[in-house]
C-alpha positions as CSV (number, residue, x, y, z in Angstrom):
1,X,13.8,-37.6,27.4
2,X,10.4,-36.4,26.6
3,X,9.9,-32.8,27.2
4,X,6.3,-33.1,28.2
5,X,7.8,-34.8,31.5
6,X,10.2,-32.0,32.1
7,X,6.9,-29.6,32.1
8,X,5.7,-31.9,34.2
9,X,8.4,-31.4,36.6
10,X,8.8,-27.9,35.8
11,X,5.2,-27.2,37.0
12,X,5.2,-28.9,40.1
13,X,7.9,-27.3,41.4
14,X,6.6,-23.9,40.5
15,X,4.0,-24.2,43.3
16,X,6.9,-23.7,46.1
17,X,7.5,-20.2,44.7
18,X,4.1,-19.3,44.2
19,X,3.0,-20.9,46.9
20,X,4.8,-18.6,49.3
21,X,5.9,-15.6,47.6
22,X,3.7,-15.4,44.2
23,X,4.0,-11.8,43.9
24,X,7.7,-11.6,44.8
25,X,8.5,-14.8,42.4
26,X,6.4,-13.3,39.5
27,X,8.4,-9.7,39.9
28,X,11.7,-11.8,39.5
29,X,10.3,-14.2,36.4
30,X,9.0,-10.6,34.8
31,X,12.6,-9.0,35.0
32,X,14.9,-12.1,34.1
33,X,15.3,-10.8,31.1
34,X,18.1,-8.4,31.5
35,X,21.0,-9.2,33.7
36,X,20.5,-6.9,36.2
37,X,17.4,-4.6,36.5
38,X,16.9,-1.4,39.1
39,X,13.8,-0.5,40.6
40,X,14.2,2.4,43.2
41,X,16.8,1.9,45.2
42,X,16.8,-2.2,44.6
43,X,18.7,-4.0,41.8
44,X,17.7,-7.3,40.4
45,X,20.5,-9.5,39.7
46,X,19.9,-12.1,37.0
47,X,22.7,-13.0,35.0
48,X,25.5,-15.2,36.1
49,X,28.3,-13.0,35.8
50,X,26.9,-10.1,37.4
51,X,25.7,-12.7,40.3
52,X,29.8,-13.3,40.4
53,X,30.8,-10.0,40.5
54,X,28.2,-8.7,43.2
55,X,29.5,-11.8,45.3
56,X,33.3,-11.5,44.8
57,X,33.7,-7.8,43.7
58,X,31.2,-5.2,45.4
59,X,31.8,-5.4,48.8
60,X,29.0,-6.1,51.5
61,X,27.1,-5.3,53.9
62,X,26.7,-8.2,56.1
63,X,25.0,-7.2,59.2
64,X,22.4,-4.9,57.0
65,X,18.8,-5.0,57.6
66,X,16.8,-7.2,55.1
67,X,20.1,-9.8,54.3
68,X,21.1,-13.2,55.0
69,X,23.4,-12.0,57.7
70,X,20.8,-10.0,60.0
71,X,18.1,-12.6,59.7
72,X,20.9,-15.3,60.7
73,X,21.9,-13.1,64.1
74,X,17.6,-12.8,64.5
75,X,16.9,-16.4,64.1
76,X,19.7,-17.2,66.8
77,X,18.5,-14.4,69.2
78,X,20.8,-11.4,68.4
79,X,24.1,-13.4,68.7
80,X,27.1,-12.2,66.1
81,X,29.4,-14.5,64.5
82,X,27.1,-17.1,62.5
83,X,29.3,-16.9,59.8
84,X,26.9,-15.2,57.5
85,X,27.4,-11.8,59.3
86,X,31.2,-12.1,59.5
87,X,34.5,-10.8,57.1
88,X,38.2,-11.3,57.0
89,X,40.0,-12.9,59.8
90,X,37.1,-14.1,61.7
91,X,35.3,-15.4,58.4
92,X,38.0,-17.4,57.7
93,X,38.2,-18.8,61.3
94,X,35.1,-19.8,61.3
95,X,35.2,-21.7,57.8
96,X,37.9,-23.6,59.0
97,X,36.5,-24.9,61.9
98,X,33.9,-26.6,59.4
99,X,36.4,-27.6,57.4
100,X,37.0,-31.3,59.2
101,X,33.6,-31.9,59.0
102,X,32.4,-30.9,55.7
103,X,35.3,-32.3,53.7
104,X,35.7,-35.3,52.0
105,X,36.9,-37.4,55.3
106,X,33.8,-35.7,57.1
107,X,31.2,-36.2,54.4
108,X,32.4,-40.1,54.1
109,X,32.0,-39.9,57.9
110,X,28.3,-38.5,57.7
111,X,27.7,-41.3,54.7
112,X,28.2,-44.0,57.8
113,X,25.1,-42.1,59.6
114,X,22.7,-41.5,57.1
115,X,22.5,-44.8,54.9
116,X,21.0,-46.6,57.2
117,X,18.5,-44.3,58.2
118,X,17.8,-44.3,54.2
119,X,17.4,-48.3,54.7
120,X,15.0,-48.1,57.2
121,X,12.8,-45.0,56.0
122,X,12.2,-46.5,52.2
123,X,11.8,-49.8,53.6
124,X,7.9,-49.1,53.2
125,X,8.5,-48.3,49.7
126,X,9.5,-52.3,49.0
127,X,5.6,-53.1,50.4
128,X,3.8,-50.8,48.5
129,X,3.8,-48.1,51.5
130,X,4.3,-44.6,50.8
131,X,7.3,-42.3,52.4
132,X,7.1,-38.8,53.3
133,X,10.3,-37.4,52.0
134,X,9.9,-34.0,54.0
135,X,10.0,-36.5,56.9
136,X,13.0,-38.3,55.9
137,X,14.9,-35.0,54.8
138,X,14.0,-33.5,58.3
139,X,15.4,-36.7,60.0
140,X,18.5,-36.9,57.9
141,X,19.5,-33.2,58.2
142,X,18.8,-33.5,61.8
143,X,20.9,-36.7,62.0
144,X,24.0,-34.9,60.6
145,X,23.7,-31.7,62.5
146,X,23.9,-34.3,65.5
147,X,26.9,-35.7,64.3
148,X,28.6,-32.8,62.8
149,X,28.1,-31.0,66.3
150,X,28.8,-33.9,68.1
151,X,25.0,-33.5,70.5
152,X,22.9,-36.7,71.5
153,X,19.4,-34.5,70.6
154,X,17.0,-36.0,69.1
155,X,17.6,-35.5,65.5
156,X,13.7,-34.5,64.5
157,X,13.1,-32.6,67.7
158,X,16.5,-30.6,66.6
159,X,15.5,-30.1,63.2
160,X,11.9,-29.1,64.1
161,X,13.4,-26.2,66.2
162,X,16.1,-25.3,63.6
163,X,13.3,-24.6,61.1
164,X,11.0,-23.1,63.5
165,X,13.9,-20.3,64.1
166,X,14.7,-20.0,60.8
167,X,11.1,-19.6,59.7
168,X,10.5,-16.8,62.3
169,X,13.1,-14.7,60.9
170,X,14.5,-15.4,57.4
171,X,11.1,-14.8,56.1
172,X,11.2,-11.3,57.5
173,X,14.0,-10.1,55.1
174,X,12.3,-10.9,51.8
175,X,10.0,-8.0,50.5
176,X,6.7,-7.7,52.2
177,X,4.6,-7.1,55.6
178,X,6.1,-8.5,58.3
179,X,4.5,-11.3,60.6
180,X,3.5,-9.8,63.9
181,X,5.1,-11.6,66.6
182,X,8.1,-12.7,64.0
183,X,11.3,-11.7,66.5
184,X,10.0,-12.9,69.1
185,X,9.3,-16.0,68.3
186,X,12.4,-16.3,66.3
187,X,13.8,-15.8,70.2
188,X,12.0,-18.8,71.4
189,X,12.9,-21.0,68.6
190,X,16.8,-20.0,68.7
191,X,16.4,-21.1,72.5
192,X,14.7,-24.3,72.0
193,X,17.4,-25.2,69.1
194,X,20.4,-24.1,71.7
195,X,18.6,-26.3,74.9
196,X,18.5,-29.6,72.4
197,X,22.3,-29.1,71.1
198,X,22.8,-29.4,75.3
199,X,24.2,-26.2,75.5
200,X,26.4,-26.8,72.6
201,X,29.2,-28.1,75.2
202,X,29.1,-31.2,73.3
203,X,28.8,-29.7,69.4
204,X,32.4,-27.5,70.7
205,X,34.6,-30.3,69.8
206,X,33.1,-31.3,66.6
207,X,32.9,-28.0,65.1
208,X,36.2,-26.8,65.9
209,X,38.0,-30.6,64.8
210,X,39.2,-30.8,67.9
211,X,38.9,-32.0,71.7
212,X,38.1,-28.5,73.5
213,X,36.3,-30.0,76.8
214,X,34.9,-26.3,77.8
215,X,31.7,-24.5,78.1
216,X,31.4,-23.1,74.5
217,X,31.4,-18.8,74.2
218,X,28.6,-17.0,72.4
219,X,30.6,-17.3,69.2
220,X,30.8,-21.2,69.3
221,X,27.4,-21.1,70.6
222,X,25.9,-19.0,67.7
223,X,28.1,-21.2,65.3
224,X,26.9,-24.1,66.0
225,X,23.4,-23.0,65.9
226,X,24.0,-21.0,62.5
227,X,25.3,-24.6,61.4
228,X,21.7,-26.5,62.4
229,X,20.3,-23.6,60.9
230,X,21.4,-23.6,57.5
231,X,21.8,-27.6,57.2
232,X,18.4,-28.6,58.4
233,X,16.6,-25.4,56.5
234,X,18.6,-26.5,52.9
235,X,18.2,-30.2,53.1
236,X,14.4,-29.5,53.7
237,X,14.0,-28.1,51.0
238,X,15.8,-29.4,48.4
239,X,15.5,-33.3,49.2
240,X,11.8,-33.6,48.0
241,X,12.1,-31.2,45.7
242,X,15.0,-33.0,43.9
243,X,12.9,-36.6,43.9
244,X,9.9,-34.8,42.9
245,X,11.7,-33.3,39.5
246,X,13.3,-36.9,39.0
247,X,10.0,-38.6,39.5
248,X,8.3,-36.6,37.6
249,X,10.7,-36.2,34.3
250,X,11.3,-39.9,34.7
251,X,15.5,-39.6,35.6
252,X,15.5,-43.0,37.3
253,X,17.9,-44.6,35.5
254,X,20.4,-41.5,35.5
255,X,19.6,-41.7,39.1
256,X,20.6,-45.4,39.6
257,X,24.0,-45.3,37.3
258,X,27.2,-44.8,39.7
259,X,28.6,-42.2,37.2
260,X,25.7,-40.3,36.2
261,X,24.4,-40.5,39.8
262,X,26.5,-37.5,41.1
263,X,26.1,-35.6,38.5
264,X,22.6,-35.6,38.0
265,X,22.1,-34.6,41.5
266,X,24.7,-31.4,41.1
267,X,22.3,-31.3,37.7
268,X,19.2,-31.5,40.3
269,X,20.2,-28.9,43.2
270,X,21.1,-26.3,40.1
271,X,17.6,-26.4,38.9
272,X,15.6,-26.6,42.2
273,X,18.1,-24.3,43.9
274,X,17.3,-24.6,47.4
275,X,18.4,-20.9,48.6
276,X,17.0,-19.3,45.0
277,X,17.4,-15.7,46.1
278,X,20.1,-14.2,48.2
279,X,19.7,-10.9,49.6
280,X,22.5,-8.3,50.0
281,X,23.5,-4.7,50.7
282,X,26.0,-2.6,48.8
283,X,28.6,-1.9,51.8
284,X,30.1,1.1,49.6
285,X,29.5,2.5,45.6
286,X,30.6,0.5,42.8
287,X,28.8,-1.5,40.0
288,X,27.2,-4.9,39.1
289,X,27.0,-5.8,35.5
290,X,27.3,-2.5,34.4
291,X,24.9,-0.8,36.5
292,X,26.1,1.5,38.9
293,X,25.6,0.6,42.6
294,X,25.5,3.4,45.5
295,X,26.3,1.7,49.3
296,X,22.9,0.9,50.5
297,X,21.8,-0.2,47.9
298,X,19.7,-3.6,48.2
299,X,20.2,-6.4,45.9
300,X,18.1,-9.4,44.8
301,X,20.6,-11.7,43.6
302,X,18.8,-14.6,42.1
303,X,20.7,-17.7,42.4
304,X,18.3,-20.0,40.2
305,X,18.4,-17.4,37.3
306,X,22.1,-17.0,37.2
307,X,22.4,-21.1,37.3
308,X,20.4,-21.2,34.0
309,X,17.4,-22.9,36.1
310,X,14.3,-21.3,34.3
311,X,16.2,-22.2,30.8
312,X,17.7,-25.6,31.1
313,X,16.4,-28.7,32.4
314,X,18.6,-31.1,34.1
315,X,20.4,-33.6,32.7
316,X,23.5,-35.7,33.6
317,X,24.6,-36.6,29.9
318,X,24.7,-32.8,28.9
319,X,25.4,-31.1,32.3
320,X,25.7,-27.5,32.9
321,X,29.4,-26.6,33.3
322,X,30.7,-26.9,37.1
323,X,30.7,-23.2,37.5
324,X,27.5,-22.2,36.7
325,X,25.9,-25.4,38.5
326,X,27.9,-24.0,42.2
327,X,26.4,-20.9,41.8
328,X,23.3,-21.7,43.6
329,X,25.9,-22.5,46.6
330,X,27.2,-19.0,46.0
331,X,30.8,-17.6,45.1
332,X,33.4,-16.9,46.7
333,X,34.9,-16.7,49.6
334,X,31.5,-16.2,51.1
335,X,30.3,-19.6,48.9
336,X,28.4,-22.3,50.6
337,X,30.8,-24.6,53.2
338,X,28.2,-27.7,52.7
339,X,27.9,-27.9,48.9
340,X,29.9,-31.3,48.9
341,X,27.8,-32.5,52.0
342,X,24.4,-31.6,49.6
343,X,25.4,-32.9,46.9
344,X,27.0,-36.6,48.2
345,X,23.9,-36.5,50.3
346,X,21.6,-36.5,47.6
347,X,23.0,-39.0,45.3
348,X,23.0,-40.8,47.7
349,X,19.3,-40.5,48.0
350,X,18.4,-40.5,44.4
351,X,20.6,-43.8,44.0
352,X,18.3,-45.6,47.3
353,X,15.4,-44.3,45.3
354,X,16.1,-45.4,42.2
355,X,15.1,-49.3,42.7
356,X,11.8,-48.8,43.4
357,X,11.1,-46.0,40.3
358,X,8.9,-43.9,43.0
359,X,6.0,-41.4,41.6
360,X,4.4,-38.6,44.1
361,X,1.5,-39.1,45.2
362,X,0.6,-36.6,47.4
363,X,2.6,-33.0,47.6
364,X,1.4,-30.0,49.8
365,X,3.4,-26.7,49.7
366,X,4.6,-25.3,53.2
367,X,3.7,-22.3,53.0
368,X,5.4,-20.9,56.1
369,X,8.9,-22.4,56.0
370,X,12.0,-20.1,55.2
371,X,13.1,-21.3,52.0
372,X,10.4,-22.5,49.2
373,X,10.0,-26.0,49.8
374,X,6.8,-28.9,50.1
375,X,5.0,-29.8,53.8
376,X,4.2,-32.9,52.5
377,X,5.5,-34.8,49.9
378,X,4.9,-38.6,49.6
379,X,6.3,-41.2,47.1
380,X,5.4,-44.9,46.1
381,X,7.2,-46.9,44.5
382,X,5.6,-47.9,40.4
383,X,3.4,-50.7,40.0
C-alpha cells in the first residue's frame, strides 16, 4: 500500500480535530512526545502504559467536574448511575445488565436489525447515487439503541436527541469557554431523549435481560439514556470516519476479505479512535508513568496516542497487537461494554461497502457534535 494514500487518509481525518478543538488537538500533538507531560495542575497522558496504569491503578474521581462521569449525569439532567459515574458493586450491576445485550448472542441479535437497513441505505450506491454515511450511522445507532432498549421510537428522531444531549454537555468538560446556555439545553435534550424511549418502561426489560413489567426508577431511567447516549454519540463518529480512511488509503479489498474484514476494522476504530481523549480526576495521590499524581489532579488521557494512532497506519496483514488496539475502548474494569458491538458493526459496514469501491465526495466537519466527527460525509461508488 502506497503511502501517499495513507497521507491522504491521514489528512482528512485531521480536519475533525482541528475542526473543533485546533488549539486543544495541537497542545496534545506538541506534547506526544513524552509519555506523560504536566502542565500546572494537569497531566498529559500519552504513552500506553501509563494510559493503563491511570485507568487500572490510580484510583478516580468519577463524579468530578470536567470528566466523563459529570458530563454523563449533565447530559441526562443531573440523574446518577449512568455507569460512567459509578464504582464497585453498583458498577458492576450495571455492566451486567448490558451484558445480554452486548455479547456475542446480543450482537448476532443486533446483526438481524442492521443488515437490512445497510441493504436499503447503499442501494443508491448500485445507481450511481451517493449515501450520506453520517445519515446511515445516525439511523443504525438509533436502530440498535431501539432494540437493545427494547423502545418503538423512531430510531433517527432518538438518535438526533441522544446527540443533541450529549453535544450540550460533553463539550463543556474539555478545556475552554463554556457555551452559554450549555446546561440548560443539555436539560431539554436529556428530556426529549427520555420522552422518545417512552418513558423507558419499555427499554427496562431489555437492559436488564429480563421481563421486569414496571415503571423503570431513576437509575434504570438514567441507564438507559446513558446507553443511547454513548452508542448513538460513538457510532457517529466513527462510521464515516472509518470509510473515509478506507476510501481514501484504498483498503477495499482488506475490507471485502471475510478474515481480514474484522480485523481491519479493529485496525480502523484504533486509528480513528472515536472517544480520542478521556478526561479524569486523581480521586487520591499516587503516580502515572512515573510522575507523581496529587488527588485532584486532572488528567488528559489520550486514547489515540497510547493506541499508536499518530505512528502507525492501519493495516489488517500487520495489525497492532490486541491490547494496544482495545485501548481506545479503555482498560479495565471501567473499559468500554460495546467494543464487540463497534467493532462487528463495522465490518459489517466495510464488508457492504466494499462491492462498490466507494470514494468521498463530499465531507463537512461538525463542528458542534461531542466527539470529533464529520456533518456530512457522502460516498459514491468508483466509476
Amino acid at each position: 500500500m502506497s503511502p501517499v494514500s495513507h497521507t491522504r487518509a491521514r489528512r482528512r481525518d485531521r480536519r475533525v480535530y482541528l475542526g473543533g478543538h485546533p488549539v486543544l488537538f495541537a497542545l496534545l500533538a506538541a506534547t506526544r512526545g513524552r509519555p506523560v507531560r504536566r502542565i500546572g495542575g494537569a497531566l498529559l497522558v500519552h504513552g500506553a502504559e501509563a494510559y493503563r496504569e491511570a485507568l487500572t491503578r490510580l484510583p478516580l474521581d468519577r463524579t468530578a467536574e470536567g470528566t466523563t462521569g459529570a458530563a454523563a449525569r449533565s447530559a441526562l439532567a443531573g440523574d446518577g448511575g449512568v455507569l460512567f459515574d459509578q464504582e464497585g458493586g453498583e458498577h458492576r450491576s450495571a455492566r451486567r445488565d448490558l451484558a445480554a445485550g452486548l455479547g456475542a448472542t446480543g450482537v448476532e441479535d443486533l446483526r438481524a436489525r442492521w443488515q437490512p437497513l445497510l441493504v436499503r441505505r447503499l442501494a443508491p450506491l448500485a445507481g450511481g447515487g451517493e449515501v450520506d454515511l453520517v445519515e446511515l450511522a445516525r439511523e443504525l445507532s438509533g436502530t440498535v439503541v431501539c432494540a437493545l432498549l427494547g423502545s418503538g421510537a423512531d430510531p433517527c428522531q432518538v438518535a438526533r436527541a441522544a446527540a443533541e444531549a450529549a453535544a450540550a454537555s460533553v463539550r463543556s468538560h474539555l478545556p475552554g469557554p463554556r457555551r452559554p446556555g450549555a446546561e440548560a439545553g443539555a436539560a431539554r435534550a436529556a428530556g426529549r431523549l427520555g420522552a422518545l424511549l417512552g418513558g423507558v418502561r419499555d427499554a427496562a426489560p431489555a437492559v436488564g435481560g429480563g421481563s421486569r413489567g414496571h415503571d423503570p426508577g431513576p437509575a434504570e431511567g438514567a441507564l438507559a439514556a446513558m446507553v443511547a447516549v454513548a452508542a448513538v454519540n460513538t457510532t457517529v463518529a466513527a462510521l464515516p470516519r472509518a470509510v473515509a480512511w478506507c476510501a481514501d488509503a484504498g483498503l477495499w479489498d482488506q475490507a471485502a476479505d471475510e478474515v481480514l474484514g474484522p480485523v481491519l476494522a479493529a485496525e480502523l476504530l484504533r486509528v480513528t479512535a472515536a472517544s480520542p481523549l478521556l478526561p479524569r480526576v486523581a480521586a487520591a495521590d499516587g503516580t502515572v508513568g512515573g510522575c507523581p499524581v496529587r488527588a485532584g489532579d486532572r488528567l488528559l488521557l489520550v486514547a489515540r496516542h497510547a493506541a499508536g494512532a499518530h505512528r502507525r497506519d492501519p493495516d489488517a496483514r500487520r495489525p497492532a497487537e490486541a491490547a494496544l488496539s482495545r485501548l481506545v475502548f479503555g482498560a479495565g474494569a471501567h473499559a468500554c461494554p460495546g467494543a464487540r458491538l463497534a467493532s462487528v458493526q463495522l465490518a459489517d459496514v466495510l464488508a457492504a461497502l466494499a462491492p462498490y469501491r466507494p470514494v468521498v465526495t463530499r465531507a463537512r466537519v461538525d463542528r458542534g457534535a461531542a466527539l470529533p466527527g464529520w456533518r456530512t460525509l457522502c460516498v459514491r461508488a468508483a466509476s
